[in-house]
Biopython code that builds the backbone (N, CA, C, O; Angstrom):
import numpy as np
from Bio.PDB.StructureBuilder import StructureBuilder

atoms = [
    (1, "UNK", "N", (14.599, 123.194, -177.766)),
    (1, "UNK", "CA", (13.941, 124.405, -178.197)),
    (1, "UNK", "C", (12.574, 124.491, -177.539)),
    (1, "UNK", "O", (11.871, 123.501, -177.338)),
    (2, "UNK", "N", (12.175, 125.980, -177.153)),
    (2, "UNK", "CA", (11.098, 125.991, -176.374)),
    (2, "UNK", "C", (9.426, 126.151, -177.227)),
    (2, "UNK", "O", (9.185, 127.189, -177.843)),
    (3, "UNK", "N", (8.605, 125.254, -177.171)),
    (3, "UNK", "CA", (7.571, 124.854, -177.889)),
    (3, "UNK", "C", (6.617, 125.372, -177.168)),
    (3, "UNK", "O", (7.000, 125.838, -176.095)),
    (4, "UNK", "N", (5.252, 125.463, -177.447)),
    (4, "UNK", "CA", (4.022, 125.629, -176.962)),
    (4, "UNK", "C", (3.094, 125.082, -178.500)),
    (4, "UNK", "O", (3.248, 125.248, -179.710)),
    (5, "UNK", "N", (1.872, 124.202, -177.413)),
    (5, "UNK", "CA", (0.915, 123.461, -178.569)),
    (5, "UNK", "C", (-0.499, 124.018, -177.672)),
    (5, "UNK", "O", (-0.835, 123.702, -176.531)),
    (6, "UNK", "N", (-1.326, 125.171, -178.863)),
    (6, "UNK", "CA", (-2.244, 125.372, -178.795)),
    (6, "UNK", "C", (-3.494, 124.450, -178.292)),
    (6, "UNK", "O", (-3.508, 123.227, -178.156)),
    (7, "UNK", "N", (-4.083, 124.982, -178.158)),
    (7, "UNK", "CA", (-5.786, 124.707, -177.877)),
    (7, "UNK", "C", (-6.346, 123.437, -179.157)),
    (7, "UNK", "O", (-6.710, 122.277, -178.964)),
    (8, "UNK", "N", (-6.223, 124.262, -180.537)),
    (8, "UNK", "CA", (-5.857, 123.779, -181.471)),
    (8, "UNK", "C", (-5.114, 122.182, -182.243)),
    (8, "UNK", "O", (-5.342, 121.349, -183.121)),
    (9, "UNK", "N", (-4.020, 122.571, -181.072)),
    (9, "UNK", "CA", (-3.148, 121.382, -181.295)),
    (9, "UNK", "C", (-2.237, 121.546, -182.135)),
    (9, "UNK", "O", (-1.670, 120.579, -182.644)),
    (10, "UNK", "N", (-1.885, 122.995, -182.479)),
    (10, "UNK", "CA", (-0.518, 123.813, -183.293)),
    (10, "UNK", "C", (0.189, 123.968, -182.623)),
    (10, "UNK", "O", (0.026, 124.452, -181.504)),
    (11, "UNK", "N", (1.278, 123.570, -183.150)),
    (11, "UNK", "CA", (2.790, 124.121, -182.417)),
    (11, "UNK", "C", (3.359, 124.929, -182.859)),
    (11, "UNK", "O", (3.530, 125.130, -184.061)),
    (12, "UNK", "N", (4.010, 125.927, -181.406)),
    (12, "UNK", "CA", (4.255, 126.672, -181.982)),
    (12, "UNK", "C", (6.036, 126.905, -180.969)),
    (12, "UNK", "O", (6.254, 126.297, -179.921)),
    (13, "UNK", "N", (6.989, 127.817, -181.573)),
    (13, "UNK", "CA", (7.917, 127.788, -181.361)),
    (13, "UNK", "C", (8.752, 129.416, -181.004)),
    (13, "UNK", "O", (8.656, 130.218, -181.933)),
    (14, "UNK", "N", (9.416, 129.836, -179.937)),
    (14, "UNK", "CA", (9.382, 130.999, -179.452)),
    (14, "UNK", "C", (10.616, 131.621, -179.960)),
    (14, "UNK", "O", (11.548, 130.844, -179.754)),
    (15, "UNK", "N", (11.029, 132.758, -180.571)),
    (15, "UNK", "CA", (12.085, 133.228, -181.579)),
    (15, "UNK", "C", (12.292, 134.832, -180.554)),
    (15, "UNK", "O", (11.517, 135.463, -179.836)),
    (16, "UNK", "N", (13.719, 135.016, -180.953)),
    (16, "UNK", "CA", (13.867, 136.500, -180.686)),
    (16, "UNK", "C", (14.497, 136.917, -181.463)),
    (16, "UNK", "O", (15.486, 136.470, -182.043)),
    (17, "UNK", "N", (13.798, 138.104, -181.561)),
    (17, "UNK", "CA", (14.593, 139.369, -182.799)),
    (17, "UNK", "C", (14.478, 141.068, -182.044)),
    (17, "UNK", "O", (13.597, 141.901, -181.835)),
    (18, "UNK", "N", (15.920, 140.924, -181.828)),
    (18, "UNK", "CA", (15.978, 141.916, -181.010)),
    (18, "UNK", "C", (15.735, 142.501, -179.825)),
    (18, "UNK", "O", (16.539, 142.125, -178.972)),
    (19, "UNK", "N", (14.824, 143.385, -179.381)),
    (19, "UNK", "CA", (13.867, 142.873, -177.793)),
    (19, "UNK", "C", (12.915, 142.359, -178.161)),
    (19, "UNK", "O", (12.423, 141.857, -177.150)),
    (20, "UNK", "N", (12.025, 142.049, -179.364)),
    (20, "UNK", "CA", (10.688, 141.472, -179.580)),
    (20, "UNK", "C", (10.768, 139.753, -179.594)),
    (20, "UNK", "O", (11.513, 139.111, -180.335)),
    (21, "UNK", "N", (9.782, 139.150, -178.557)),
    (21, "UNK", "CA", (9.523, 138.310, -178.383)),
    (21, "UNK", "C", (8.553, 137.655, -179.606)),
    (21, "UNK", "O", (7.776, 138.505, -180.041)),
    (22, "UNK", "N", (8.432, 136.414, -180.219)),
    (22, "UNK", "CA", (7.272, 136.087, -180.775)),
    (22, "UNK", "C", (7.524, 134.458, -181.249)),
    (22, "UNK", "O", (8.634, 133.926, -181.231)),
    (23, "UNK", "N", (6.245, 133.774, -181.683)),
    (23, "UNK", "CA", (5.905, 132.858, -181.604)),
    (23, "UNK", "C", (5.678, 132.391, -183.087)),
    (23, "UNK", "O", (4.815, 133.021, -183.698)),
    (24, "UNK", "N", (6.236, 131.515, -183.668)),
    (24, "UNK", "CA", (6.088, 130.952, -185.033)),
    (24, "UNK", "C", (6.231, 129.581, -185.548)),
    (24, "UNK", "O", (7.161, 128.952, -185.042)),
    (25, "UNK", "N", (5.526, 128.967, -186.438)),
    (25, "UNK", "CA", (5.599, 127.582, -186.521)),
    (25, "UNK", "C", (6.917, 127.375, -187.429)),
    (25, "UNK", "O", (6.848, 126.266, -187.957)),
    (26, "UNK", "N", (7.706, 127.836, -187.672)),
    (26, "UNK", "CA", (8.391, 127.191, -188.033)),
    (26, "UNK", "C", (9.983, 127.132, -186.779)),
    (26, "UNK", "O", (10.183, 128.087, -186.028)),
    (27, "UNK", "N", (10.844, 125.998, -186.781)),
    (27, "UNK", "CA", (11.477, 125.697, -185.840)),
    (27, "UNK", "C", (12.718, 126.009, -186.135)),
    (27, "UNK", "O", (13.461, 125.565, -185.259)),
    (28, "UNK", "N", (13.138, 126.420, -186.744)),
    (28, "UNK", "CA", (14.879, 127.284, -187.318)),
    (28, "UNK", "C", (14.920, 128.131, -186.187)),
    (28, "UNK", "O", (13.908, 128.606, -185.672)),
    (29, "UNK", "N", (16.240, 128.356, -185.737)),
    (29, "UNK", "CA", (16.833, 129.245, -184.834)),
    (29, "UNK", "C", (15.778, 129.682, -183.652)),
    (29, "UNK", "O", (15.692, 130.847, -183.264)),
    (30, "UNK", "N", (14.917, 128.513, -183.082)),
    (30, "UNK", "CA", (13.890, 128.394, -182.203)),
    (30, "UNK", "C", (14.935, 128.254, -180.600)),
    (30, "UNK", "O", (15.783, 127.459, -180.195)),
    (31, "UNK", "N", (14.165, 129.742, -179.964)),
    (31, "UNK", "CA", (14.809, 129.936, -178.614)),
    (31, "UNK", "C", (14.988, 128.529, -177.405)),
    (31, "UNK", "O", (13.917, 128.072, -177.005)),
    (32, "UNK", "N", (16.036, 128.004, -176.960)),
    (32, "UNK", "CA", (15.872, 126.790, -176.266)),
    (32, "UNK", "C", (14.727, 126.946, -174.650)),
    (32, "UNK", "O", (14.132, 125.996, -174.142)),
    (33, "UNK", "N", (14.703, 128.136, -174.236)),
    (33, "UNK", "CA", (13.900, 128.230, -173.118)),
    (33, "UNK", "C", (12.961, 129.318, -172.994)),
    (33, "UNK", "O", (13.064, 130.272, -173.764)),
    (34, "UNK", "N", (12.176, 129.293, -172.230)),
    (34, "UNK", "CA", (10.945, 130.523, -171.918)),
    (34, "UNK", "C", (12.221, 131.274, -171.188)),
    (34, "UNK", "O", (12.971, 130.678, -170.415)),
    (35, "UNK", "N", (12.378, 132.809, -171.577)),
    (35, "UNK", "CA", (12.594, 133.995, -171.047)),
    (35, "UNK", "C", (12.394, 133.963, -169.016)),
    (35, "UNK", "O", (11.418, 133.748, -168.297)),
    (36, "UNK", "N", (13.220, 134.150, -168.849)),
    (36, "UNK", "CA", (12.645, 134.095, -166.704)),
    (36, "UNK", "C", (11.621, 135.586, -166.557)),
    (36, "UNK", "O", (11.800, 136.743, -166.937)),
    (37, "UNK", "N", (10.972, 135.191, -166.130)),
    (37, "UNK", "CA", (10.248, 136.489, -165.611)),
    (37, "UNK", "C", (8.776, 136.337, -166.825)),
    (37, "UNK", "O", (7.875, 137.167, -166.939)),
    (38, "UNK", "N", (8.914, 135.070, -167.583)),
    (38, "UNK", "CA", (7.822, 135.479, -168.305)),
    (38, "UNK", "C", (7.130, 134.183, -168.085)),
    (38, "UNK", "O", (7.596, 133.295, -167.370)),
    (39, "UNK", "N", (5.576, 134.074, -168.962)),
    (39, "UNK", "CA", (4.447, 132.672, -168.821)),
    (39, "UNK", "C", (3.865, 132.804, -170.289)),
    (39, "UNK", "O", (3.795, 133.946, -170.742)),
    (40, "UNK", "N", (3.521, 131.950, -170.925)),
    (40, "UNK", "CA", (3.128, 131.749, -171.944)),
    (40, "UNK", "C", (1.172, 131.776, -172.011)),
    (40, "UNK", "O", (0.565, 130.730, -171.780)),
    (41, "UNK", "N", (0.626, 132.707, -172.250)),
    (41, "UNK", "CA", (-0.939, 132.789, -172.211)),
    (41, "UNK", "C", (-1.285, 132.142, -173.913)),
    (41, "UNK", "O", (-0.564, 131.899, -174.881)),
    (42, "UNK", "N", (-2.664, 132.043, -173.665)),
    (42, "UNK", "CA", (-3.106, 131.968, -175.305)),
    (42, "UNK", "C", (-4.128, 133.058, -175.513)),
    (42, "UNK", "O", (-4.424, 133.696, -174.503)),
    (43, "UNK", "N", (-4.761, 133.407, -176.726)),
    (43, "UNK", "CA", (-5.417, 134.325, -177.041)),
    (43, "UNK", "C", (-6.356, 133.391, -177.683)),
    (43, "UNK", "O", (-6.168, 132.655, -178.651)),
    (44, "UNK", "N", (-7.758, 133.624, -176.710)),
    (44, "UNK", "CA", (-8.797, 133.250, -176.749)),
    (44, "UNK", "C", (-9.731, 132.914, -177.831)),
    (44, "UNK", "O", (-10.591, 132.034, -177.885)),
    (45, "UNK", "N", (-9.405, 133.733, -178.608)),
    (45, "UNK", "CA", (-10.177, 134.221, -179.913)),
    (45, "UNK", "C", (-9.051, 133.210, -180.930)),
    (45, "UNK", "O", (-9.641, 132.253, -181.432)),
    (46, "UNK", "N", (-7.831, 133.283, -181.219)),
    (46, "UNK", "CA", (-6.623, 132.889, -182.590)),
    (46, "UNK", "C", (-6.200, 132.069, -181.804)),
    (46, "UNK", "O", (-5.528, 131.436, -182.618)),
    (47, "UNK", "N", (-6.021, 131.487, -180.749)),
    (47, "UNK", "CA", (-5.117, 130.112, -180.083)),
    (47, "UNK", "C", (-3.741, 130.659, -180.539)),
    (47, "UNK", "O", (-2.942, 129.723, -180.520)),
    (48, "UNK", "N", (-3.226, 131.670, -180.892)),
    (48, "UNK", "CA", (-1.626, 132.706, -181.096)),
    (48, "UNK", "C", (-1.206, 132.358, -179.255)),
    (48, "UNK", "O", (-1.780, 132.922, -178.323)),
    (49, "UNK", "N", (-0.338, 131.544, -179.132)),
    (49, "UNK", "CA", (0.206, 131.899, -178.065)),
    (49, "UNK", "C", (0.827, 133.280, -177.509)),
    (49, "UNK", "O", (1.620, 133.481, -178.429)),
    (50, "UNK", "N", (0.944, 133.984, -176.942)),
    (50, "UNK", "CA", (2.085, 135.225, -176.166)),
    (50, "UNK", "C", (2.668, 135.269, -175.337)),
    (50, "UNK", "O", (2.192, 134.432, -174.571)),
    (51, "UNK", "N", (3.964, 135.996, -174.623)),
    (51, "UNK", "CA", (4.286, 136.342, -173.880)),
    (51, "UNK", "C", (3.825, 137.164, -172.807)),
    (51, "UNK", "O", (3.487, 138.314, -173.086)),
    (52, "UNK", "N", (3.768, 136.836, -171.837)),
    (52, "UNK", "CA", (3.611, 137.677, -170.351)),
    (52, "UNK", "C", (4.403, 138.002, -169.439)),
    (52, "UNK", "O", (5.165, 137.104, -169.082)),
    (53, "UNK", "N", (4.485, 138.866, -168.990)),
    (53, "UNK", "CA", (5.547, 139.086, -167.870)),
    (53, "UNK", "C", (4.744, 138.559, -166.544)),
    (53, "UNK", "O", (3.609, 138.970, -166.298)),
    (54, "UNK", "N", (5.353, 137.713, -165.796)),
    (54, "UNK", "CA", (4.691, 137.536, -164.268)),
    (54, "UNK", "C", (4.781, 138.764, -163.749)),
    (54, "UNK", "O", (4.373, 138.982, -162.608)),
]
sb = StructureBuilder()
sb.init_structure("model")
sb.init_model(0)
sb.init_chain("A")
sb.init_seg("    ")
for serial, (resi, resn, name, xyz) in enumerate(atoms, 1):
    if name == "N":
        sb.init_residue(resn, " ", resi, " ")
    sb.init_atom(name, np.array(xyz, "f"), 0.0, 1.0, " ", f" {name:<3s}", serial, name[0])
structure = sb.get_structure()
């Protein structure tokens, strides 16, 4: 399952529902890979990881 660990040092775990991409700590039905075409940024301000399109 595909993870990302904040700035912070939170993990966090990448889910899809529907076309919406998003990021949540808990690990149930956690997507096994990053999406192709995308990069994982953080938000400067909340350490919230996101999605980007390259």
């Amino acid at each position: 399952m595909f993870s990302y660990k904040n700035k912070k040092g939170v993990v966090y775990y990448l889910h899809k529902k529907g076309n919406l991409y998003f990021f949540s700590k808990k690990s149930e039905d956690a997507l096994q890979t990053l999406p192709q075409g995308y990069v994982v940024v953080e938000n400067e301000r909340t350490g919230m990881p996101v999605l980007k399109k390259i």
